[in-house]
Structures are given as C-alpha cells and as structure tokens.
N, C-alpha and C positions, 0 to 999 in steps of 0.2 A: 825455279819456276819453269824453266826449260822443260824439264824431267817431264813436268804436269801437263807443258803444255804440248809436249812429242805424245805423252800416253794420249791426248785428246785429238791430235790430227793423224795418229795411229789408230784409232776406236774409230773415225770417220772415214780412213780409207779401208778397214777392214771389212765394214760396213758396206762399202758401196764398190770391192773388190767381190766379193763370194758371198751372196746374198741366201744364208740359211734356208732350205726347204720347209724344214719343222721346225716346230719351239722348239722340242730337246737339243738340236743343233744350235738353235739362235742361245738358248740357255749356255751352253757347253763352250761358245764362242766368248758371251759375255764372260762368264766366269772365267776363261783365260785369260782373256785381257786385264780384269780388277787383279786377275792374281798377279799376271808382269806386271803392272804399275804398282802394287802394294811393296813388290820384290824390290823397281826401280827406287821406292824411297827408301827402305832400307839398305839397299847396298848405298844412298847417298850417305841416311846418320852413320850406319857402320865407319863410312870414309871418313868422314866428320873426325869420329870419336877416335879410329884411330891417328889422326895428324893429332890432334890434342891430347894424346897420350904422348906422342913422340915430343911433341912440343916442352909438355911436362917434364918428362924425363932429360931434357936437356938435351935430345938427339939434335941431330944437321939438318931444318928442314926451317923454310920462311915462314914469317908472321903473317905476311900476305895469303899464304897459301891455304893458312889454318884459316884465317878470317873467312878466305873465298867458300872454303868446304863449307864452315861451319852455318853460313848466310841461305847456301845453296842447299842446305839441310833443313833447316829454316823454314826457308820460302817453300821447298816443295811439302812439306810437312802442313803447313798453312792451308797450300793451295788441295790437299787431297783433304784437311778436313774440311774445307768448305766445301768440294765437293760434296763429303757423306751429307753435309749439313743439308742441302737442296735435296739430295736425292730422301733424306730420312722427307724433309717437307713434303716432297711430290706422294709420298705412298701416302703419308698421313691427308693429304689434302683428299685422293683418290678414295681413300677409307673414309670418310665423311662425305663423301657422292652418294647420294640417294641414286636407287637403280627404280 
C-alpha cells in the first residue's frame, strides 16, 4: 500500500509542481506517471515471486521476508485495481452526462 500510496502523493506533487500549458503535455505527464506506478507494482510481484521461488527451492532466505513481499504485493495490487475500478466509474458516469 505504500507503493500506491507514494504513486498518489507523487501524482499530487507533480501536479502542483509544473503545471502543463496544453492537454498533449497534461496527457504526456499523466501517462508517465500510470506508467511509473503500473511499473512500481510490478517490480513489487516480480519481488514477491522471486523470494517465493528462492524460498521453494530451499535457498537462505526468511519466511518473514517472503510473507512481507508477498502481502506488499498483495495490497498494492488491491490498491491499483481499485483505483482502475473509480477511475473506469468516473468515465462511465461522465459518458451518461447529458450535454
């Protein structure tokens, strides 16, 4: 949840750090950012997966450790599809807006 909740006070200071002149910039800005965070969860499962192979194969490495990744993998996985989940809501809500 950390991971989720650093991409989201990094989306708010980037935001109110260099504020886009145009859409294609505010576009080009957003899309960096979902891409670090999309990246940031996967290099968590990647971690994950590999302490739980190490673990499997019987290497030197604590049960703690593998628990911690695996949780932390977890939760931010959670936390990023509820994200999509709000953000799919908000288009569809906007798409049902009589103009």
């Amino acid at each position: 949840m950390d991971v989720a909740l650093n991409n989201v006070s990094n989306i708010k200071a980037s935001s109110i750090q260099t504020a886009p002149t145009t859409p294609y910039e505010a576009q080009k800005s957003f899309a960096s950012v979902l891409k670090e965070s999309i990246e940031k969860v996967n290099e968590s499962q990647v971690a994950s997966d590999n302490l739980t192979t190490k673990l499997a194969n019987g290497e030197d490495v604590e049960l703690h450790d593998v628990m911690v990744a695996s949780q932390k993998a977890s939760i931010t996985l959670s936390a990023t599809l509820e994200v999509r989940n709000k953000v799919v809501e908000a288009y569809q809500e906007v798409m049902r807006m009589n103009i």
